[in-house]
C-alpha positions in Angstrom: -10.8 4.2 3.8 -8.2 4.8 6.6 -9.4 2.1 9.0 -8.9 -0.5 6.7 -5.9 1.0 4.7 -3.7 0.6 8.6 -4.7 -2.7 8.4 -2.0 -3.2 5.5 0.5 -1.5 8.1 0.4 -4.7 10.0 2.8 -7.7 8.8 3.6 -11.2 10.2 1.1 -11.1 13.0 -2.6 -11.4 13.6 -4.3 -8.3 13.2 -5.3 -6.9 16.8 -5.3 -3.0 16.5 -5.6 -0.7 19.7 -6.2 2.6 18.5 -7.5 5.7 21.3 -8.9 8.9 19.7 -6.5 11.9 19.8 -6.4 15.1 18.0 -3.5 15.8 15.5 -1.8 19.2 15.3 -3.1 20.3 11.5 -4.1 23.4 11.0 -5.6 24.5 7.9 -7.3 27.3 6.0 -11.1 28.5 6.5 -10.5 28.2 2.6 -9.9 24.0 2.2 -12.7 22.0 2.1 -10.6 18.6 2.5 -11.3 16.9 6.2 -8.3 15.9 7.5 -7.6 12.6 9.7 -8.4 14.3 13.0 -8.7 11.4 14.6 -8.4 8.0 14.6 -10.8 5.6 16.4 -10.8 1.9 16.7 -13.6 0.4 14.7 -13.3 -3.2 15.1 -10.5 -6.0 16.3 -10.7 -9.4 14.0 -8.0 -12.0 14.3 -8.5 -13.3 10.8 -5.2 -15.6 10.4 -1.2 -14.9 11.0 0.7 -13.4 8.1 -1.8 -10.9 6.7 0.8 -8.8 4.2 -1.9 -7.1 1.9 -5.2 -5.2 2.0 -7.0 -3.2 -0.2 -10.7 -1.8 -0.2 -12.8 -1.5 -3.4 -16.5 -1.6 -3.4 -17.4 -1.8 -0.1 -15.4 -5.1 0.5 -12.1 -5.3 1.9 -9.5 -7.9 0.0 -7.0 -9.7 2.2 -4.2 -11.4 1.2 -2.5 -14.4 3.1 1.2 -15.1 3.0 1.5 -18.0 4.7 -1.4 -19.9 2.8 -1.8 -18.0 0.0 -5.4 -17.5 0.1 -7.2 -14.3 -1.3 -10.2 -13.0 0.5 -13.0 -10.9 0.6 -14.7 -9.4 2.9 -17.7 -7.0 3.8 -16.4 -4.0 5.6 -17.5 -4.9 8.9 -15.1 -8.1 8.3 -17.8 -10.2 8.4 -18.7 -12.9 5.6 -15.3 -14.2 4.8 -15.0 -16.1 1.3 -12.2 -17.5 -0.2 -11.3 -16.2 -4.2 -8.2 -17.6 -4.7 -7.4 -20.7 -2.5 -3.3 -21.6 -1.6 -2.5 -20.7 -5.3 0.7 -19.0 -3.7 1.7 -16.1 -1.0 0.0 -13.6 -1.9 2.3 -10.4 -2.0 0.5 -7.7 -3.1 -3.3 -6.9 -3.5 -5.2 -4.3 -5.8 -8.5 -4.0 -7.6 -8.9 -1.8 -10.0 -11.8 -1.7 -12.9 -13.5 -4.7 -11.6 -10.4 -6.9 -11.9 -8.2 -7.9 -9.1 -4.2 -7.6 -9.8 -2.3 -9.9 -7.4 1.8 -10.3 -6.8 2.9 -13.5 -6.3 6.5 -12.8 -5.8 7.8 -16.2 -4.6 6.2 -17.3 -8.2 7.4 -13.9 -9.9 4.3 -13.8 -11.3 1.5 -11.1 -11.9 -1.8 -12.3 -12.3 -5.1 -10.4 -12.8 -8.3 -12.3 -12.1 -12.0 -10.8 -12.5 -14.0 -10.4 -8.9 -14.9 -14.1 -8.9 -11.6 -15.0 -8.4 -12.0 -16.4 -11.9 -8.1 -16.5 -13.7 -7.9 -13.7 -16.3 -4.4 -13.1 -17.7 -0.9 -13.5 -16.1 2.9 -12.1 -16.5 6.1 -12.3 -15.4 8.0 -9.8 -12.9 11.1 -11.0 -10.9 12.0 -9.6 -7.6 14.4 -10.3 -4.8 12.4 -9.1 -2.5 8.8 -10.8 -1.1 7.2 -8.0 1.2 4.5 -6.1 1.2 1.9 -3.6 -1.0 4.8 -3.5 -3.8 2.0 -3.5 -6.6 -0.4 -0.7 -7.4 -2.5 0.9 -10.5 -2.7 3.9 -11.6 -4.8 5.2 -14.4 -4.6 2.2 -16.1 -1.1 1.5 -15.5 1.0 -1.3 -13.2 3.6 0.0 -11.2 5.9 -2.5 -9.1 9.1 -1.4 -7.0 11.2 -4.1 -7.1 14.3 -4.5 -4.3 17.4 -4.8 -6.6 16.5 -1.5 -8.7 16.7 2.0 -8.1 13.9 2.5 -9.8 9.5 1.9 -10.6 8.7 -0.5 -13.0 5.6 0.2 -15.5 3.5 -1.9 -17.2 0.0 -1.3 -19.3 -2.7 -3.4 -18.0 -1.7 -6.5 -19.9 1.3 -6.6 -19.0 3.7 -5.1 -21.4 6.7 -3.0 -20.2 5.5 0.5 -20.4 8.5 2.4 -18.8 10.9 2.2 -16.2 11.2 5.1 -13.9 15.0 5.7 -11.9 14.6 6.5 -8.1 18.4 7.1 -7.1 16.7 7.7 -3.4 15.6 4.5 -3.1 17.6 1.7 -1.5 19.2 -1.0 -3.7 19.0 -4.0 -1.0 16.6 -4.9 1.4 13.1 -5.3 0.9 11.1 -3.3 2.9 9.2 -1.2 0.6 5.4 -0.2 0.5 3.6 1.4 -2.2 -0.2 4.1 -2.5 -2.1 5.8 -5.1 -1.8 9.6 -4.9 -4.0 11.0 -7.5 -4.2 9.8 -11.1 -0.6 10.6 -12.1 1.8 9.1 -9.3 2.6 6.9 -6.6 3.8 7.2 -2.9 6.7 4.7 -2.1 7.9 4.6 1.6 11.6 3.5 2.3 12.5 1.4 5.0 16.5 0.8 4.1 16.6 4.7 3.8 13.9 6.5 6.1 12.2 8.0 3.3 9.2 8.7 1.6 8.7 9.8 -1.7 6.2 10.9 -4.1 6.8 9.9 -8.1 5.1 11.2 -10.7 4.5 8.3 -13.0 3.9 10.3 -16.5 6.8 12.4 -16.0 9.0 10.1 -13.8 9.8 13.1 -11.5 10.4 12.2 -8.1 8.3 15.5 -6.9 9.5 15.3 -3.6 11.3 13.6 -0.8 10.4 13.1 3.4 13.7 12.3 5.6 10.5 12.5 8.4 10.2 9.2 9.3 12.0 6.8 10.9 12.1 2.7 9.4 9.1 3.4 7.0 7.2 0.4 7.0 3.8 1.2 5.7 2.0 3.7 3.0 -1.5 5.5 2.3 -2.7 8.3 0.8 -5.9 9.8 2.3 -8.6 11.8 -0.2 -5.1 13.0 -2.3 -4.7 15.3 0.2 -2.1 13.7 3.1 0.0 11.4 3.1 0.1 8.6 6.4 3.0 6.4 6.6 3.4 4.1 9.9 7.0 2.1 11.4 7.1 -1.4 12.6 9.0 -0.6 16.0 8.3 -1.7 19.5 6.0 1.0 19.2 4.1 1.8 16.4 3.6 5.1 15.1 1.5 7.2 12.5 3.2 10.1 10.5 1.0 12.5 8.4 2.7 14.5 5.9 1.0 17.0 3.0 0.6 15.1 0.0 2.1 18.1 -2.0 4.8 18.8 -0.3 5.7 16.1 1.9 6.1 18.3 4.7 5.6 17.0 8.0 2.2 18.1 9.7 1.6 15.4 12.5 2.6 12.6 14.0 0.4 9.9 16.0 0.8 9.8 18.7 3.0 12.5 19.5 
C-alpha cells in the first residue's frame, strides 16, 4: 500500500501529509503489465500522536508504532478504530507482521520480540544496536533481517531468533543511524543510506549487494511498490519522493520534480 507505506517516511512529528496529484515521467513498454505510481493523491490527514517512527500494513489494518510512549497500534485502513496491542512496553523501533505474528524492535531494550495479532507475548531475543531509528527490522521469507549502525553489514536471523548469517555491506555507513529498511521480492531487502546518499538492494540468499543508487540525496525513508520500483523519500525542509527501477536502481522519477 503506498499511502500508508509514506506514512513510515514521517518521523518525530505528527502525521499531517499534503500530497497534490501530479504525473511522474515513467515510461514503459506496451509489453509490462505492472501499474506504476502515476500518481499520488492524498487520502486522509490523521494526527494520531507525535513520534510515529514505524508503520506497516498487513491484513487490511495498518500497525503504528509509538516512540515516545511505546504503544503498538492497530488500525483499520481508513485510520479509524484505534486499539492499543502493546501498551508503554517500550519505544517501539521497528514494526512488521508477517504470518500472523507481529515482530517488534525495541532498540532502547535491544530486544526482538514477536507477539501473535492479539498483542499476546510470543517469544523474544536479543539484538544490540547503537542506533534507535526507524524501519531497521524486516522479514523476508521466513527470515529477520536488522541493519544495525555500528556494522557494515545485515544481520540474519531464522524466525526464532537464531543467527542465520551476517551479510557485509562495505557501502553502508559505519556511524550514524539513519537507516530504513523494505521487502523487495522474496530474496532481498532494500536499505536506504542517510550517512552516505545511497540506496541499495541486497540479495539476502546470496549476500550480493545487486546494486547501488548515488540518486538521492539524505535518504531518509524506504518502500518497495508491487516488486517492481523502488520509492525512497528525504527529511529536508522540503520533502521529496524518488522512484527508482527495482532492478536496476536506475532513476525513473522524482516527486515532485
Amino acid at each position: 500500500m503506498l499511502y500508508y507505506s509514506v506514512l513510515s517516511f514521517i518521523d518525530k512529528s505528527d502525521i499531517e501529509l499534503n500530497v497534490e496529484i501530479t504525473q511522474t515521467e515513467i515510461s514503459l513498454s506496451a509489453t509490462d503489465n505492472i501499474t506504476p505510481p502515476t500518481s499520488m493523491s492524498l487520502i486522509k490527514s490523521v494526527t494520531v500522536s507525535q513520534y510515529p517512527v514505524s508503520v506497516h500494513s498487513y491484513d487490511n489494518k495498518i500497525y503504528l508504532g509509538w516512540w515516545g510512549s511505546g504503544d503498538l497500534l492497530r488500525y483499520d485502513l481508513d485510520l479509524s478504530g484505534g486499539e492499543a496491542l502493546v501498551k508503554g512496553a517500550s519505544r517501539v523501533t521497528s514494526i512488521q507482521a508477517y504470518n500472523n505474528e507481529l515482530y517488534v524492535w525495541f532498540a532502547q531494550e535491544d530486544l526482538i520480540k514477536v507477539y501473535d495479532m492479539t498483542g499476546k507475548p510470543k517469544r523474544s531475543w536479543k539484538h544490540s544496536c547503537m542506533s534507535k531509528d526507524i524501519n531497521k527490522l524486516r522479514v523476508v521469507s521466513d527470515r529477520v533481517v536488522v541493519s544495525p549502525a555500528q556494522d557494515q553489514a545485515l544481520t540474519v536471523y531464522n524466525l526464532q531468533g537464531q543467527l542465520w548469517k551476517r551479510i557485509k555491506c562495505p557501502g553502508l555507513s559505519n556511524t550514524g543511524s539513519h537507516k530504513a529498511m523494505a521487502v523487495c521480492s522474496d530474496d532481498s531487502v532494500i536499505v536506504s543510506d542517510r550517512g552516505t546518499n545511497s540506496v541499495f538492494r541486497v540479495n539476502i540468499d546470496s549476500g550480493e549487494v545487486m546494486w547501488t543508487s548515488k540518486h538521492v540525496q539524505g535518504a531518509e525513508g524506504v518502500v518497495c511498490y508491487k516488486n517492481r520500483y523502488v520509492l525512497v523519500t528525504n527529511k529536508n525542509t522540503y520533502t521529496k519522493i524518488w522512484i527508482l527501477d527495482a532492478d536496476t536502481g536506475r532513476l525513473l522519477s522524482r516527486y515532485p520534480n
